[in-house]
C-alpha positions as CSV (number, residue, x, y, z in Angstrom):
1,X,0.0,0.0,0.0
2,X,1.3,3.2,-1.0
3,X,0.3,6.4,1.0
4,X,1.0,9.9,-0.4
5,X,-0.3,13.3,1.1
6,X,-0.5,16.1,-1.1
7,X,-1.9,19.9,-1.2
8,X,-4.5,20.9,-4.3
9,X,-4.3,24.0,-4.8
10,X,-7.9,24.2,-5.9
11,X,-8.6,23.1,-2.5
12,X,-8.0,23.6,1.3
13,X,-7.7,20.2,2.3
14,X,-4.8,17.6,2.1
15,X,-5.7,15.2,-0.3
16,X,-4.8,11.4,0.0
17,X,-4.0,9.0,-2.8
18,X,-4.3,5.3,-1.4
19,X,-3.3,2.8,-4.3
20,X,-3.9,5.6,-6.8
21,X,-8.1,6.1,-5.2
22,X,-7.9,9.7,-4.1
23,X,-10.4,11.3,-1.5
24,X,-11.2,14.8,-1.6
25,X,-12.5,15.1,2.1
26,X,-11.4,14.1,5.6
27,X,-14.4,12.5,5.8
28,X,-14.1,9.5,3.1
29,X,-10.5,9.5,4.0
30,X,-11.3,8.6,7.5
31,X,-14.2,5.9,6.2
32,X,-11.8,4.3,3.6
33,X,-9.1,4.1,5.9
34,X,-11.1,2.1,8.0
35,X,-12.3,-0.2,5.4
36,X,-8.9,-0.6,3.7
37,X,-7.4,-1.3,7.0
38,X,-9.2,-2.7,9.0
39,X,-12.3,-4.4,7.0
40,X,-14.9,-1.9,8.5
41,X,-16.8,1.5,8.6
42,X,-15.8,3.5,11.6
43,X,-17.7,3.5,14.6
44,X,-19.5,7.1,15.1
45,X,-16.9,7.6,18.3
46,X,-14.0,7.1,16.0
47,X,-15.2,8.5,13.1
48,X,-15.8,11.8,15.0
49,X,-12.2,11.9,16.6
50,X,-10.2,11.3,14.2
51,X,-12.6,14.3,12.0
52,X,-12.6,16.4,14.6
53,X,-8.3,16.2,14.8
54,X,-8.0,16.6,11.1
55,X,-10.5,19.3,11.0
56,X,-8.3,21.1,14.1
57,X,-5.0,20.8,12.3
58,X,-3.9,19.0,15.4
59,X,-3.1,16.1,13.1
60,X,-2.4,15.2,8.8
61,X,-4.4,12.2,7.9
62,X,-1.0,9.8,7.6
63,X,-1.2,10.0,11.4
64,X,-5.0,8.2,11.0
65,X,-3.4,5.9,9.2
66,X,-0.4,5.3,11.4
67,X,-2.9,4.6,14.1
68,X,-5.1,2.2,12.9
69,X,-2.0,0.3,11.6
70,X,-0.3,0.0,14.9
71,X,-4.1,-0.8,16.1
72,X,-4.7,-4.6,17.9
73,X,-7.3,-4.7,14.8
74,X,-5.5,-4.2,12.1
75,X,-3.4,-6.7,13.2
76,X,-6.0,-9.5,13.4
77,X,-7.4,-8.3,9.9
78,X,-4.0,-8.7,9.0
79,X,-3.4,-11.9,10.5
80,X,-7.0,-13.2,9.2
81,X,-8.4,-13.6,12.9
């Protein structure tokens, strides 16, 4: 999986390019993550979190990312469990 964050200039968000599909919004980044990494639609908790730290600039989207990979569930997807 290739991960690559980039700036449009038509736009004010960081957009993400996963295996060449590119999001235009934080929010299908966040649900696409979640699907590509760990088989499933965010929960509303996580989903919100993870939007509401984008949103803040308190985080970039690879750090979504990182998280879920170092997550005990991405890890049993992984593993096929």
């Amino acid at each position: 999986m290739s991960f690559v964050l980039k700036t449009n200039e038509n736009a004010p968000i960081f957009l993400a390019s996963i295996d060449g599909t590119v999001m235009a919004s934080y929010e299908n980044s966040i649900i696409y993550l979640y699907n590509t990494l760990v088989g499933r639609d965010p929960d509303q908790a996580g989903f919100d979190y993870w939007l509401d730290q984008l949103d803040s600039g308190s985080i970039e989207l690879g750090s979504v990312a990182e998280a879920l990979i170092s997550s005990p569930e991405y890890s049993n997807v992984k593993e096929g469990i």
